[in-house]
C-alpha positions in Angstrom: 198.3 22.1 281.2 196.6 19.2 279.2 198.2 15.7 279.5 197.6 13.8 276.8 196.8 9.9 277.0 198.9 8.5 274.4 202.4 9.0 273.2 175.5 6.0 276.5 174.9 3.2 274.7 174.7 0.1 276.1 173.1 -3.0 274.5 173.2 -6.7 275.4 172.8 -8.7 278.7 173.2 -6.8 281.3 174.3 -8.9 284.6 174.1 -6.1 287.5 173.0 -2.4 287.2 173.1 0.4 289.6 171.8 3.7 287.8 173.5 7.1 287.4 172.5 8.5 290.2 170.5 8.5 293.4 171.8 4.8 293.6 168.5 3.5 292.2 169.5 0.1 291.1 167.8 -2.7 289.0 168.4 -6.1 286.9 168.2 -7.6 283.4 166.5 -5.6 280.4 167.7 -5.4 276.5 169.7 -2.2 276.7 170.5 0.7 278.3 171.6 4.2 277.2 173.7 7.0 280.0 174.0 10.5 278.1 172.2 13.9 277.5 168.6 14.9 276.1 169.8 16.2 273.1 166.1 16.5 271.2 162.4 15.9 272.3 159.5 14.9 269.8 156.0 13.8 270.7 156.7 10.6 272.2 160.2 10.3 271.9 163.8 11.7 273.8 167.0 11.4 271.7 169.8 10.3 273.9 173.7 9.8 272.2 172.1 9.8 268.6 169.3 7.5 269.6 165.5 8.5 269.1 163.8 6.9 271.9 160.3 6.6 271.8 158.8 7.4 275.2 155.5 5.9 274.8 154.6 3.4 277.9 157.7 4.7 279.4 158.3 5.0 283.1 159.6 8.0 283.8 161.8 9.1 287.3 163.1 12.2 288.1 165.7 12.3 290.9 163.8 9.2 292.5 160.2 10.5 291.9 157.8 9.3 289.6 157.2 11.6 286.5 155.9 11.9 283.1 157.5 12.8 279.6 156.6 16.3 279.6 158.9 16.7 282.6 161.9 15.8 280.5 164.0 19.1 279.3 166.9 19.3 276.6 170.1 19.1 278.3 169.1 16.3 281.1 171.3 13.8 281.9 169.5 10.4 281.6 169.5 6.6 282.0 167.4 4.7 279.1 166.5 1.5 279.6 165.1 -0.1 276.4 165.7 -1.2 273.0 167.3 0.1 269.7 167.9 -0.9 266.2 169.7 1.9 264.3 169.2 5.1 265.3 165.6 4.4 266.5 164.8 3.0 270.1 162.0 2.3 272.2 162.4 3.4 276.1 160.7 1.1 279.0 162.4 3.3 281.5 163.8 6.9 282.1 165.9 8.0 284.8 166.6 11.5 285.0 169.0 12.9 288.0 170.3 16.3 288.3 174.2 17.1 289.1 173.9 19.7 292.1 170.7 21.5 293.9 171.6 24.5 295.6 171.8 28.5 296.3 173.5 30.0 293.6 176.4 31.2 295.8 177.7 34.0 293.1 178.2 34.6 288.9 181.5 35.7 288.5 180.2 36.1 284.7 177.2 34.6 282.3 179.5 31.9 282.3 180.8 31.4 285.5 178.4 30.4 288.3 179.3 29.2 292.1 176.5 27.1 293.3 177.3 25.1 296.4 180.7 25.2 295.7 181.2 23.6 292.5 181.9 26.0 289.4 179.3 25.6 287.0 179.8 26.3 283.5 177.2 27.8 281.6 177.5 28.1 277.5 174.9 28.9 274.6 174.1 25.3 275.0 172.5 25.6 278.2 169.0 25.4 278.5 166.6 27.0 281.4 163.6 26.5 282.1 161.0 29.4 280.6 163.8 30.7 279.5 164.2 32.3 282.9 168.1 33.1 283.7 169.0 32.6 287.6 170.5 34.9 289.8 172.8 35.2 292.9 170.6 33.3 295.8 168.6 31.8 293.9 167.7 27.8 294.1 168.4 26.0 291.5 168.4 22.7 289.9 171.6 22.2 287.5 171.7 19.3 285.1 174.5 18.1 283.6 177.9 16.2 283.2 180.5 16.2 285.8 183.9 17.3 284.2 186.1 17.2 286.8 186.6 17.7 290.9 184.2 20.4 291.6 183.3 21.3 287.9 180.1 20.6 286.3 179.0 21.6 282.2 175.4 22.4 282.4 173.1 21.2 280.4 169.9 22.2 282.0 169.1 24.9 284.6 165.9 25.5 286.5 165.5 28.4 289.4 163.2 26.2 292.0 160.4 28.3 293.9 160.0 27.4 297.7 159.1 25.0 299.5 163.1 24.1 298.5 163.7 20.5 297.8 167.0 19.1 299.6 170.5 20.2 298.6 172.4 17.5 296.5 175.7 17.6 295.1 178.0 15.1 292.3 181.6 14.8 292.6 184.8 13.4 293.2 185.9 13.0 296.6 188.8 15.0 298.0 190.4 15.3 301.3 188.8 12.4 302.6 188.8 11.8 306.6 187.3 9.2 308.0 188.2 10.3 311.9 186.6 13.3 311.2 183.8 11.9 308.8 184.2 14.4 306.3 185.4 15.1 302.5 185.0 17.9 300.4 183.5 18.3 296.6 185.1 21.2 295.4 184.9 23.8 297.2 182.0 22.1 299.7 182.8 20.1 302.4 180.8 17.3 303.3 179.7 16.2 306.8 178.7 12.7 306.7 178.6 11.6 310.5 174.9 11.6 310.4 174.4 10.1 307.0 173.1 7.0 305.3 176.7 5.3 303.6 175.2 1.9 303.2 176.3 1.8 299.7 179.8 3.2 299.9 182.6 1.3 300.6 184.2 1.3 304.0 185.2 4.6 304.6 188.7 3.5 306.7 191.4 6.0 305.9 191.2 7.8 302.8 189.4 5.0 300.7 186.9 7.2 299.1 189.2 10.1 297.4 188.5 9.8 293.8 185.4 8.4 294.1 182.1 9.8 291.9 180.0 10.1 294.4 176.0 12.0 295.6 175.5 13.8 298.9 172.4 14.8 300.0 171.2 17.0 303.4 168.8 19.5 304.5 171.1 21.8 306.3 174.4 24.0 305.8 176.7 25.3 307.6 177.8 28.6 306.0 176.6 32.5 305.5 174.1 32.4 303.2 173.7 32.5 300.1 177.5 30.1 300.5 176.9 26.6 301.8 180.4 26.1 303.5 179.9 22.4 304.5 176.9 20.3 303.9 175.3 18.5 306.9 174.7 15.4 304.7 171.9 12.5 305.1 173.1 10.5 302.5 176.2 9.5 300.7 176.2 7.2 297.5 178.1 6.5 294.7 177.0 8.2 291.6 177.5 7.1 287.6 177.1 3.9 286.2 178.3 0.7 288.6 178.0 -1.5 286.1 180.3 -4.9 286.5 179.5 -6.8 283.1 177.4 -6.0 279.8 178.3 -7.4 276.4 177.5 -4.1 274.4 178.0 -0.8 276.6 178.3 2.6 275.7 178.9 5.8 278.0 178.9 9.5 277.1 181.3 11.9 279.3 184.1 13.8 279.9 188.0 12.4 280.4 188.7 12.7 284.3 192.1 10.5 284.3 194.7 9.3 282.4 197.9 7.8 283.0 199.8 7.8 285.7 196.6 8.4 287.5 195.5 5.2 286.1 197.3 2.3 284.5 199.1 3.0 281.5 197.2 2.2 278.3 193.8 3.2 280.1 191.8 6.3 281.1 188.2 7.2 282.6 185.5 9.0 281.1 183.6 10.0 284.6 183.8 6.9 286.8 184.6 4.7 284.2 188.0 2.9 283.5 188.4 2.5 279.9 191.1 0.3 277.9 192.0 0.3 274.1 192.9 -2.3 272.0 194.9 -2.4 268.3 191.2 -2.5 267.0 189.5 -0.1 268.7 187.9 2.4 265.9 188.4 6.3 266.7 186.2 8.8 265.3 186.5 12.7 264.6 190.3 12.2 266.4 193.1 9.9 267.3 194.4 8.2 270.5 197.2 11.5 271.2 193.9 13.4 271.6 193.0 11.9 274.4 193.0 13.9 277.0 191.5 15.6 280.5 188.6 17.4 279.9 188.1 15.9 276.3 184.5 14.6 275.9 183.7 11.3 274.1 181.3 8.6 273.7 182.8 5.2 274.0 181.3 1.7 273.3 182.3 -1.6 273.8 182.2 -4.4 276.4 182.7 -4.3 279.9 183.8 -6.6 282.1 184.9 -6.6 285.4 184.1 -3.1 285.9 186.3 -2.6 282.6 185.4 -1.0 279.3 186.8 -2.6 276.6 186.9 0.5 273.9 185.8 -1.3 270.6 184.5 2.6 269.2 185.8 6.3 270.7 184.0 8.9 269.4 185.0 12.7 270.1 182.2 15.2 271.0 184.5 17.9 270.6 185.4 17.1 266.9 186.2 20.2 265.5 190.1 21.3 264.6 191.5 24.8 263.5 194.5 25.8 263.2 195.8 29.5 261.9 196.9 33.1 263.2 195.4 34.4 266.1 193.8 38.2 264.8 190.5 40.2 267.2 191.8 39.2 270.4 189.8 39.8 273.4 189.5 38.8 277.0 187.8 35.8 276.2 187.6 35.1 272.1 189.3 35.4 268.8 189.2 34.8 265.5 191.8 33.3 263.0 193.3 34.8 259.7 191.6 33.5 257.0 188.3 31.8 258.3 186.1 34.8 258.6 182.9 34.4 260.8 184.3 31.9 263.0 184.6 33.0 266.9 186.7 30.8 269.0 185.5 30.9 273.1 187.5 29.5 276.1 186.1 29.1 279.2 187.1 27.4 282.4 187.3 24.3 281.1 189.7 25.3 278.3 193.3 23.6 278.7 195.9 25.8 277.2 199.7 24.0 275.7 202.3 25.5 274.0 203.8 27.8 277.2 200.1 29.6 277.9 198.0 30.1 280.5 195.0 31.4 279.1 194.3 33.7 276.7 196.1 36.5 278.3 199.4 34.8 277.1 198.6 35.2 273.6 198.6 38.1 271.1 197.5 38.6 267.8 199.8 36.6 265.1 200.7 33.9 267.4 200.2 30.7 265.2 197.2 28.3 267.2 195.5 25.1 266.6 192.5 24.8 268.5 190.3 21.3 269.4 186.7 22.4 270.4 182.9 21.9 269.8 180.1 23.8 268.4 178.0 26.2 270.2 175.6 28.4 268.4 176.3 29.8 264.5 179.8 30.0 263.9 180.7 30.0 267.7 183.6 27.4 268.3 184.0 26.4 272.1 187.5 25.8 272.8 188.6 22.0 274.6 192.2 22.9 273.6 194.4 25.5 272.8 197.9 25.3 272.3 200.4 27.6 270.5 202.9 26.7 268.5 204.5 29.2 267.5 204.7 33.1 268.5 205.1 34.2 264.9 202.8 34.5 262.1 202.7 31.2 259.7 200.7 31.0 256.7 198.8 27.2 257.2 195.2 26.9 257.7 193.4 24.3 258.8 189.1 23.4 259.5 187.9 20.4 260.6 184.1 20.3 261.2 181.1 18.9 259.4 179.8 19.7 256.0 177.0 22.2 256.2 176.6 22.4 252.3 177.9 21.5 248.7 177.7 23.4 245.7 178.8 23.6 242.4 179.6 21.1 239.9 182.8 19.2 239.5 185.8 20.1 239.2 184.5 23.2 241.2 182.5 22.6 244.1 182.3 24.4 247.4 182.3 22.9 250.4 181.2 24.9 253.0 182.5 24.4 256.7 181.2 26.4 260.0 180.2 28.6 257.6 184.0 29.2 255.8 183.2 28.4 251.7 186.1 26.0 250.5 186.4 26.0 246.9 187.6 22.4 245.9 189.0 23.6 242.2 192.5 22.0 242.2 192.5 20.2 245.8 194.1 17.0 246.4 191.4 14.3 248.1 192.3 11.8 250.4 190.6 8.9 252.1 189.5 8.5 255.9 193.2 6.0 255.7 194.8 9.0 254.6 195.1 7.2 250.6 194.7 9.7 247.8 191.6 9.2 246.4 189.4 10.9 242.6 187.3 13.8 243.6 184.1 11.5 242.4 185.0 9.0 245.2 186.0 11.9 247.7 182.1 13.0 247.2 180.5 10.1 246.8 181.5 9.3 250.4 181.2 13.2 251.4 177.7 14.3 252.0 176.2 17.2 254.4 177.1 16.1 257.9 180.2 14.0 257.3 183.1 15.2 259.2 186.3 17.1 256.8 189.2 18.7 257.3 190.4 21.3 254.8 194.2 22.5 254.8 195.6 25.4 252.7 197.1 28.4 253.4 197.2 31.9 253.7 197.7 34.1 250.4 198.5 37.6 249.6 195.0 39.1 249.4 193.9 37.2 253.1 192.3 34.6 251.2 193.3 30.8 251.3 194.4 28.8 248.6 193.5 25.4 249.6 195.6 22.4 248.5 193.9 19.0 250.4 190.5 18.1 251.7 190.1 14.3 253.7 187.8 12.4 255.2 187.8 12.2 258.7 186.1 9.4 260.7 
């Protein structure tokens, strides 16, 4: 069940830096960027809605010297440089994967073991070649840590022998010092041999919780299942930054409250804090929640980020009649074309489990992201109510506009809302003339669209508002 909180870019001087991973660490510099490879050009790497040229760059991967035509869509990266706008230029790249292993089974496409952490692959993922691992393979998996033992992949690449060492990303659970070991999902962790130099003291339990990287050559397990990991190294992992005057981090929500002070919450390592000024974007502070992915920006201090901007990856809403139930989809009454997926990172509300628990008719609002074409991926289902109800809602960016006023179509995932005789209001919620409703709204900007259902399965929609 989802708990709810309520009820990466960083720019500026940067006092102390220790990278996202392989505990690389480094000082000064006029900005720095922690998020996924979302586009590659010649020369440049967008990172968090920055273009980044590469040019003069240097380059490391997992601790290595490379080039830019090692970089792949879907790494996880550390960008060192400078920006203005949407335009940067990089004098450093670090790239570092999340887990290097045997794929150790594929309960489905979606739904891979490797070295015990579940690893979630989507119509996002990338692979290398285009070549799709299988059961004992080795593999490299890049990508953002969601949760203990549960990584969203980004990036995938079957490795070839000679292997490189295995490496996992996690929190630590089960911590024992006496016995110096701690498990990462469903791996335990042997680290009586290793390197812990840059750990904390490990007396009692005093890493639990911690985002951490193991490394080691050697399992202990029937292959291809690496039951405990005879590690060589232990570090933490995710930014350690202490101080920087403009920060921002992209990742998922791993705490809120009571698991951390009240008011706050972590997106991977980091604790966050909001203030009455803090500006949200494509959601509001009850959204919230573990396993919700945001970018947040603002200052840090102290090891704390001051939230001055929350942004929500997973920005799209709908809300209608469940109808074409399946073991792991639907679709809703009303917005033809649209598919909404859960997967295992899917929190469920409203006295469900999963999709099992639902039938057709049952009245949903759903919280997700894109995937491919009309494909919603679901961060959030909850039902609220087991009986049919007549409102709609879409939330998503505009894809087109036609028509001429007082009858243009706005078209949404794909759904064609006609705007003849809708009500217009303001990201403040303020009613607002349909010329200033569109001389704001242009393809891209985020809307949400709420009608409802008529006789003939159509919708007759009544208000249309800018959302920020």
């Amino acid at each position: 069940m989802k708990t709810s909180l309520f009820g990466t870019l960083l720019f500026g001087t940067l006092f102390a830096l220790a990278s996202c991973g392989g505990g690389s660490s480094g000082t000064g510099g006029t900005g720095m960027t922690f998020g996924t490879i979302t586009a590659l050009g010649s020369g440049n790497a967008s990172v968090n809605g920055v273009r980044f040229s590469t040019s003069g760059a240097t380059i490391v991967l997992d601790g290595s010297p490379a080039t830019a035509s090692n970089l792949r869509v879907g790494m996880v990266v550390t960008v060192s440089g400078s920006r203005s706008g949407s335009s940067g230029s990089a004098t450093r790249i670090d790239v570092d994967d999340a887990v290097k292993g045997l794929v150790e089974a594929q309960a489905d496409a979606n739904h891979w073991t490797v070295m015990g952490q579940t690893v979630f692959v989507d119509d996002q993922t990338k692979f290398e070649n285009n070549l799709v691992p299988g059961v004992r393979d080795f593999v490299e998996v890049h990508g953002l840590v969601v949760a203990n033992g549960t990584i969203s992949a980004g990036f995938i690449e079957r490795k070839d022998p000679p292997f490189p060492a295995f490496e996992v990303k996690g929190f630590v659970k089960n911590h024992n010092d006496a016995s110096r070991t701690f498990d990462i999902g469903a791996l335990t962790v042997n680290y009586s041999n290793a390197i812990i130099s840059d750990m904390p003291n490990p007396v009692g339990n005093a890493w639990n919780g911690l985002l951490v990287e193991a490394k080691g050559s050697t399992c202990t397990g029937t292959t291809p299942v690496c039951g405990t990991l005879n590690a060589t190294k232990v570090e933490p992992n995710g930014p350690q930054l202490q101080e920087a005057a403009d920060f921002e981090i992209e990742g998922f929500v791993t705490a809120v409250p009571p698991d951390v002070p009240s008011g706050s919450f972590k997106v991977g390592n980091q604790l966050v804090i909001t203030t009455g000024s803090t500006r949200f974007e494509g959601g509001v502070p009850g959204d919230i929640a573990l396993g919700v992915k945001l970018e947040v920006e603002g200052v840090l201090a102290g090891g704390v980020l001051t939230a001055s901007k929350i942004e929500f990856r997973d920005s799209v809403k709908l809300e209608g009649d469940v109808a074409n139930l399946g073991a792991s989809s639907f679709s809703l009454n009303g917005l033809p074309g649209i598919t909404v997926t859960a997967n295992s990172l899917t929190e469920f509300r409203g006295g469900i489990s999963g999709l099992g628990d639902l039938a057709n008719g049952n009245h949903v609002q759903v919280r997700g992201r894109l995937g491919s074409g009309a494909n919603v991926i679901a961060t959030e289902i909850d039902r609220t109510s087991t009986t049919p109800d007549n409102r709609v809602e879409l939330q998503g960016p505009i894809q087109s506009i036609t028509g001429t006023s007082p009858n243009q179509v706005v078209t949404i995932l794909g759904v064609s809302v006609n705007t003849a005789g809708v009500v217009f209001q303001d990201i403040d919620d303020s009613v607002i003339t349909r010329d200033a409703f569109f001389a704001k709204a242009v393809v891209g900007t985020l809307v949400k669209a709420r009608g409802s259902l008529n006789g003939g399965g159509g919708i007759n929609w009544s208000e249309m508002e800018l959302e920020d």
